[in-house]
C-alpha positions in Angstrom: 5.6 140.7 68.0 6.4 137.0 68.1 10.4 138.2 68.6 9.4 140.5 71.1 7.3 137.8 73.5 10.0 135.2 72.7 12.7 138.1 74.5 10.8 138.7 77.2 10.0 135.0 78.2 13.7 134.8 77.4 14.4 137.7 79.8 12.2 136.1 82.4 13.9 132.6 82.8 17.5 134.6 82.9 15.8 137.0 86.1 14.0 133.6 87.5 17.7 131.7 87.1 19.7 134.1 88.3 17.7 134.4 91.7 17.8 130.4 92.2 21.7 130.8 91.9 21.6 133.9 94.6 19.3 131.9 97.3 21.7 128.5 96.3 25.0 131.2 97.3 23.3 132.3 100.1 22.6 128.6 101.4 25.8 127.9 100.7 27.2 130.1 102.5 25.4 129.8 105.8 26.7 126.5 106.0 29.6 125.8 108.7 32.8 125.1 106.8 33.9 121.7 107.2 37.0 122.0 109.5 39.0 118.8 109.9 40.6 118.5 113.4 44.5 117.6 112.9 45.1 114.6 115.0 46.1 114.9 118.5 49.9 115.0 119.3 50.9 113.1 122.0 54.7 113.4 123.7 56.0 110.3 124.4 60.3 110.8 125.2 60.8 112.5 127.7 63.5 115.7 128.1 66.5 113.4 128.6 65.4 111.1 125.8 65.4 113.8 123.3 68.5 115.1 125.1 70.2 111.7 124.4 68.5 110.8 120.9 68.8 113.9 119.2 69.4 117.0 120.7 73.5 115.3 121.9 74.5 114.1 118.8 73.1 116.6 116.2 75.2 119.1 118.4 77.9 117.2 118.5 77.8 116.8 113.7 77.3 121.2 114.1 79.9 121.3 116.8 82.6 119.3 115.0 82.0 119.9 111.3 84.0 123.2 111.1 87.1 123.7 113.1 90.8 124.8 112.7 93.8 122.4 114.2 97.3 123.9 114.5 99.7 120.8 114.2 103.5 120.4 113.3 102.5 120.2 109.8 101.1 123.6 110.0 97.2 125.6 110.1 94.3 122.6 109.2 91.0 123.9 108.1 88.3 121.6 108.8 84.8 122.5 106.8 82.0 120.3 105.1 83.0 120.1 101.3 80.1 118.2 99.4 76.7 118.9 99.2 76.4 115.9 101.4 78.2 116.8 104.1 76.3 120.3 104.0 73.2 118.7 103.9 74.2 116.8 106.8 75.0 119.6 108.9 72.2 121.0 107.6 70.3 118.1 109.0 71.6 118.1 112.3 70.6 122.1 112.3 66.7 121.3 111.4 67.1 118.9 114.2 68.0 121.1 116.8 65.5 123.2 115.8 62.4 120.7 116.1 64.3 119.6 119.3 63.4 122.9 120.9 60.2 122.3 119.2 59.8 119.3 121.0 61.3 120.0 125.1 58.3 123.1 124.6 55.5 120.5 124.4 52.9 119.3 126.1 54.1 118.5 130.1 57.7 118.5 128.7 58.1 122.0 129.4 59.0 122.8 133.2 57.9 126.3 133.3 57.0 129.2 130.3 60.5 131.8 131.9 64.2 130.4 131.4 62.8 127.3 130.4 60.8 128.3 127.3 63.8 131.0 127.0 66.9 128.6 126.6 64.3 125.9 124.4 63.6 129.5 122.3 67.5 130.0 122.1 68.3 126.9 120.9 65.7 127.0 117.9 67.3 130.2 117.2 71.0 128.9 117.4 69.7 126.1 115.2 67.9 128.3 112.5 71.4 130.7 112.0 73.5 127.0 112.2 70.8 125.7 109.0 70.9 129.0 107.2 75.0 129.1 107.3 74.7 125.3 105.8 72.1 126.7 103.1 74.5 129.7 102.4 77.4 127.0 102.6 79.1 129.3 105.2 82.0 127.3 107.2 82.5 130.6 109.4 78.4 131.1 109.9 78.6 127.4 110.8 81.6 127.8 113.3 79.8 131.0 115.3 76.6 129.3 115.6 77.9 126.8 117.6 78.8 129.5 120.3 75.1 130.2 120.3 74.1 126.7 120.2 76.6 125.8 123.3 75.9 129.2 125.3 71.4 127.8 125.1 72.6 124.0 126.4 74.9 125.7 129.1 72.6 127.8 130.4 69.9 125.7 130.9 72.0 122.6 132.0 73.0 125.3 135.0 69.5 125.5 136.0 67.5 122.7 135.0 69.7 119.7 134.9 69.3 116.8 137.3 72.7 115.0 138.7 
């Protein structure tokens, strides 16, 4: 009798437990999650600053890293060799990239049609130009710069200021 009454007070405080953990879930649960706010992002270059700073010369590393020069001497190849030149191609890529990142924020961006287009393009151009450094590609490196150039042209026709 004694081990049957000691079970069922046993029983009991297992039931009476297992409800305070249910109504603590339940509280829980009905309390707002705690959403931190990421700090605001202010723009502070403008278009041509960007233009100037980054978007000009990490072209210019893309542009000129592989290329072909016919010479008296005969055919030279021109292509990043060391994984630090790739990784500075690679660089200039990623920096493209977040340029087109950058000429789409805030009051930066003149208008959401050819505007947000050619900044979309470029990102694009830049992301098969990083991928051909990543793949060590000297040929994936050489046609993205057609891509690259074609984006800056076409909105330098529209857009740029003389």
């Amino acid at each position: 009798m004694k081990t049957v009454h000691w079970l069922f007070t046993l029983s009991v405080a297992l039931f009476l437990t297992g409800i305070a953990f249910v109504i603590a879930g339940a509280r829980a649960a009905r309390r707002a999650p705690v959403v931190v706010a990421a700090p605001a992002v202010v723009p502070i270059a403008s278009v041509k600053q960007i233009m100037k700073g980054i978007v000009g010369p990490a072209a210019n590393v893309v542009f000129s890293a592989v290329s072909t020069t016919t010479t008296a001497r005969g055919v030279e190849e021109k292509a990043p060799q060391t994984p630090e030149e790739w990784e500075a191609v690679g660089n200039s890529a990623a920096a493209l990239i977040e340029s087109g990142n950058l000429i789409l924020m805030g009051n930066r961006a003149i208008d959401q049609g050819d505007w947000a287009k050619f900044s979309r393009q470029m990102i694009e151009a830049g992301k098969v130009a990083l991928k051909a450094t990543q793949d060590k590609s000297a040929d994936g490196v050489l046609a993205s710069g057609e891509a690259i150039n074609a984006s800056c042209d076409d909105c330098h026709l529209k857009y740029e200021r003389k």
